[in-house]
C-alpha positions in Angstrom: 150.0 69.0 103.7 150.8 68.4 107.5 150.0 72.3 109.5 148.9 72.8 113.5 145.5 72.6 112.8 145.6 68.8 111.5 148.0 67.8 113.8 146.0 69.2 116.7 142.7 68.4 115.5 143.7 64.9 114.2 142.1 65.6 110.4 143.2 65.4 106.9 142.6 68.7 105.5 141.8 72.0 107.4 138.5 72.3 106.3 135.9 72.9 109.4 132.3 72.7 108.9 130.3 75.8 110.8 127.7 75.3 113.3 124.7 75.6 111.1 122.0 76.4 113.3 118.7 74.1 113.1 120.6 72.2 110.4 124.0 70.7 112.0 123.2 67.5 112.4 124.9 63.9 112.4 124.6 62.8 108.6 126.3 66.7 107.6 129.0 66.3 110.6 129.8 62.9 109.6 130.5 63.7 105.9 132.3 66.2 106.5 134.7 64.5 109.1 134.7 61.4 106.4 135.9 63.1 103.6 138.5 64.3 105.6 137.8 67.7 107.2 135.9 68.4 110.8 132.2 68.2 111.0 129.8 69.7 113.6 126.9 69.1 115.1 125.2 72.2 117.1 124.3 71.7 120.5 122.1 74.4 122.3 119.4 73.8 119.7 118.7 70.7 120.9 115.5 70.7 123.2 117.6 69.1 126.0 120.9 67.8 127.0 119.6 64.0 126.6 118.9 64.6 122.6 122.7 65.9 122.0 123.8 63.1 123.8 121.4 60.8 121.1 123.2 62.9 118.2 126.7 62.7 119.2 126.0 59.0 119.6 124.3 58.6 116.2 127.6 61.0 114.7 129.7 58.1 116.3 127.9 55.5 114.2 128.5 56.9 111.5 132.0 58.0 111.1 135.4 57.2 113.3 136.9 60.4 112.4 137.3 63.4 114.4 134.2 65.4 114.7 133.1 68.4 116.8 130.2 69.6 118.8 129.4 73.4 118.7 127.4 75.7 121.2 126.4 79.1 120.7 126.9 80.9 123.4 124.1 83.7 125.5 120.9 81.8 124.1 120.4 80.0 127.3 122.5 78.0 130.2 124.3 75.4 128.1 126.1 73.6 131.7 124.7 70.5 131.1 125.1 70.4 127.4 128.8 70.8 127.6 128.6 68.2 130.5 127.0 65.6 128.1 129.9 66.5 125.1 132.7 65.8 128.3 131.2 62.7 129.5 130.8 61.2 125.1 134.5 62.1 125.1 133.6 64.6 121.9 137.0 65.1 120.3 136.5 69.0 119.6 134.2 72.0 120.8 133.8 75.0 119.2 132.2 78.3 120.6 130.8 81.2 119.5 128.4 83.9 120.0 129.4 84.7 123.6 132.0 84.8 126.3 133.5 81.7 125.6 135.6 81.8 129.6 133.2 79.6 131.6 133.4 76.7 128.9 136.7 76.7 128.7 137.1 76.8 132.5 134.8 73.8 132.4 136.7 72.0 129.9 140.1 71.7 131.6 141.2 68.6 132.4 139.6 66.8 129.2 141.2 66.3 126.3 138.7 68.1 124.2 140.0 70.5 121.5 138.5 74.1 121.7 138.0 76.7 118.8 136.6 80.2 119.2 135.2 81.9 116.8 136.3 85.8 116.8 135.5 88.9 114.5 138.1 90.8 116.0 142.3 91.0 117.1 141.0 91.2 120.5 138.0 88.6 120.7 141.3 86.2 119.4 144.0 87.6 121.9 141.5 87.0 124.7 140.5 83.6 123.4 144.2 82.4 123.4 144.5 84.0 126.8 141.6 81.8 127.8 143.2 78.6 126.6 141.9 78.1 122.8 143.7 76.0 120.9 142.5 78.0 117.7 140.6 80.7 116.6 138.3 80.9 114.0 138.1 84.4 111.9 135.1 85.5 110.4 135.3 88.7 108.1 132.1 90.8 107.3 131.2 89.0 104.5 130.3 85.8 106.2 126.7 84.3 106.9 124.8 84.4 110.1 125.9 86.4 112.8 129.0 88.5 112.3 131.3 91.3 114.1 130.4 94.5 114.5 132.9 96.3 112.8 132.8 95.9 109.3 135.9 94.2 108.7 136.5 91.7 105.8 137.9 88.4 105.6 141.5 89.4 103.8 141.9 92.0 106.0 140.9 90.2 109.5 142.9 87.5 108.9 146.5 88.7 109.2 145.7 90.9 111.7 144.9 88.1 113.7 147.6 85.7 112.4 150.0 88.8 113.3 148.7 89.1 117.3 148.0 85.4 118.0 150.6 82.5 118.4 147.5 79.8 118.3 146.4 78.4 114.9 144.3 80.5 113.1 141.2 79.4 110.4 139.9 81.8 108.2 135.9 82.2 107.4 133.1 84.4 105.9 132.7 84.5 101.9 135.5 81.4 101.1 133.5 78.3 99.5 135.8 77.1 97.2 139.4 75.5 96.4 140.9 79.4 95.3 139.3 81.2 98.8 141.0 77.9 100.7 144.3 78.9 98.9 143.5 82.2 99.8 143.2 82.5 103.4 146.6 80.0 103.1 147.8 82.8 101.9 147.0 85.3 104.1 148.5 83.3 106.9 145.1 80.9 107.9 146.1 77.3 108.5 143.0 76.3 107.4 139.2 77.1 106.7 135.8 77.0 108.1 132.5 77.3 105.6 129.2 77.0 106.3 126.9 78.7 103.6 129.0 76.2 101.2 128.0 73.3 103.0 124.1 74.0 102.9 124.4 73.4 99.4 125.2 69.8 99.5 123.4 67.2 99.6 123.7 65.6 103.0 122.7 68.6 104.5 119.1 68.6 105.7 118.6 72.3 104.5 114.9 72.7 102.5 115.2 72.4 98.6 114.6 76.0 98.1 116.9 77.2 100.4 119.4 75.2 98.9 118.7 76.5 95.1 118.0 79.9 96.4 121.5 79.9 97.6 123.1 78.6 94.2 121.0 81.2 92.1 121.6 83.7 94.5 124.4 86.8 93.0 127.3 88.3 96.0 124.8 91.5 96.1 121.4 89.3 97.2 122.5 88.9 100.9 121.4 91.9 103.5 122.8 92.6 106.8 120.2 92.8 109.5 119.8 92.8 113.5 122.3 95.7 113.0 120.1 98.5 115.0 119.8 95.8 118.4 123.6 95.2 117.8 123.5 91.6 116.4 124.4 92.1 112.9 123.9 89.1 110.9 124.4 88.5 106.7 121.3 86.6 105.2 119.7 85.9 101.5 117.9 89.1 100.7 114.2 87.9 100.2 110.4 89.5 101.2 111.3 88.5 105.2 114.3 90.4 105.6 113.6 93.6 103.6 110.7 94.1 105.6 112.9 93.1 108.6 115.5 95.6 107.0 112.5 98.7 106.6 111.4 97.9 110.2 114.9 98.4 111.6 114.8 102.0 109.2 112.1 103.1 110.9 113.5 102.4 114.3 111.8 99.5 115.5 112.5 97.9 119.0 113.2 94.4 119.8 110.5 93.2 120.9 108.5 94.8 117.6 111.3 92.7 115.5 111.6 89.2 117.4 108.2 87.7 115.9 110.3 88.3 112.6 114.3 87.6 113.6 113.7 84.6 116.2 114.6 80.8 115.6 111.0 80.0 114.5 111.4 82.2 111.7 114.5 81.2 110.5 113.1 77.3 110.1 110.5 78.6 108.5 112.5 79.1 105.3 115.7 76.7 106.2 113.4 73.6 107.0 109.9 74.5 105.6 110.7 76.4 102.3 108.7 79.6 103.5 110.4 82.3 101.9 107.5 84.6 102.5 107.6 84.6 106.0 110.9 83.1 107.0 114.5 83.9 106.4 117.8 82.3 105.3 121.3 82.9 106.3 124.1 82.9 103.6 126.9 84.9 103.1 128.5 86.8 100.0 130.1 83.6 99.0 126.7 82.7 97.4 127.5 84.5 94.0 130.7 81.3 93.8 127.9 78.6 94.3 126.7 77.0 91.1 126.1 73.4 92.2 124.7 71.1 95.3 127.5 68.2 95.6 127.5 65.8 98.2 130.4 66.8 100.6 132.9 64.1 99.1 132.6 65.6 96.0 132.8 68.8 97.4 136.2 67.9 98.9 137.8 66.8 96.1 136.6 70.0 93.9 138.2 72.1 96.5 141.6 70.3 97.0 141.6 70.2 93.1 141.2 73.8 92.4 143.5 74.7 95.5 146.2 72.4 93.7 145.8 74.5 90.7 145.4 78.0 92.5 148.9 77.1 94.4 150.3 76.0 91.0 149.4 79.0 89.4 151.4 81.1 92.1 154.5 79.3 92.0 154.5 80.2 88.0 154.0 83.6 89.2 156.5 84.4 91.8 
């Protein structure tokens, strides 16, 4: 079905893959834009500007579909990263994490589509202010970082669709064909997922992340970072329990970094090492049973969105 968010993005479905931090890469993105919907590949995890230029190249090669680049914003200066995704003509950008103003402002003048991710009604007012052409909503129960406030996903959404005139996609906890129908529902013209599309098979996630997150129940993720004002959803394993006891007993940033930082999160995500690294994944874990590839994901989703909508018009 033709909405804003296909027209404006130039895809098939609305179905946007997340950022995925230390696992976006060019064989995930380019599924995901090949079956239809908008892949990513994250930029300001690349050790310089010159290797995102190598991976939007490599995307490029292999797909000719619409794809997106995203950077996650206060990290570190990401200037020349967003000068390399201007000068390869990337067709979308997505932000989050940060003020997203100074991208923008360095955006104008391209033709480059731009998405924010928000967790709030005034992160997304602001954003359209700025010049977004749509926001992203992520409720509580999402994966990775998250607002601060505690708000889900149904009710997020229309408080956004209800103060923005800008396309809005709905995230956090939908992995399947009756949360896509959902957030249709709620107002959303489309969805993003990204603990969903770990579970596939062209993602380069480790084997154990990916069948910890299918055997994973709603009520295994935690919520840490919360006490340094970061809150973020992972698995619920040995790493973030004692990350989760050190944050109860008041422990400062610095005394939590060697345990929350990047290196510890590939620890588990590319290594396997449950032990001493750590996992995102939000709720929507306790709905994964399986690790498709993303074309077969695709086509379970429209399928059981078809039948979701179906059942509603019988209904109403």
């Amino acid at each position: 079905m033709p909405n804003r968010i296909n027209e404006t993005f130039g895809i098939d479905y609305p179905i946007i893959q997340g950022g995925l931090a230390y696992l976006a890469f060019a064989e995930l993105a380019a599924a995901v834009s090949n079956a239809g919907g908008l892949g990513q590949i994250t930029a300001t995890f690349f050790k310089d500007a010159n290797d995102l230029r190598n991976e939007i190249r490599k995307v490029k090669q292999l797909t000719n579909r619409p794809f997106g680049v995203n950077f996650a914003l206060g990290r570190r200066p990401v200037d020349q990263f967003v000068d390399v995704a201007i000068e390869e003509e990337v067709p979308a950008i997505s932000l989050t994490a940060g003020n997203p103003a100074n991208v923008i402002q360095q955006l104008e003048g391209t033709n480059i589509k731009k998405f924010v991710l928000v967790a709030s009604v005034r992160q997304a007012q602001k954003a359209e202010e700025l010049g977004a052409d749509a926001v992203i909503v992520v409720g509580t129960e999402g994966g990775g970082h998250l607002g601060r406030d505690d708000v889900g996903t149904v009710v997020l959404v229309p408080k956004v669709v209800d103060a923005v005139s800008i396309p809005v996609l709905a995230s956090g906890g939908l992995v399947d064909g009756r949360g896509y129908a959902a957030a249709l529902a709620l107002g959303a013209e489309g969805i993003e997922m990204g603990t969903r599309f770990i579970a596939t098979k062209e993602c380069i996630a480790h084997p154990r992340y990916k069948e910890a997150i299918v055997n994973a129940q709603e009520n295994e993720t935690i919520i840490i970072k919360k006490s340094i004002g970061i809150p973020a959803r992972g698995l619920r394993s040995e790493a973030t329990e004692k990350i989760a006891q050190m944050e109860e007993k008041g422990a400062s940033f610095e005394e939590l970094w060697p345990y929350i930082n990047g290196e510890a999160n590939q620890k588990f995500i590319q290594d396997g090492d449950m032990k001493e690294g750590f996992g995102w994944a939000g709720q929507g874990v306790g709905l994964i049973d399986d690790i498709p590839s993303v074309e077969q994901l695709f086509d379970h989703i429209l399928k059981e969105a078809n039948l979701a909508r179906k059942r509603l018009d019988d209904n109403l």
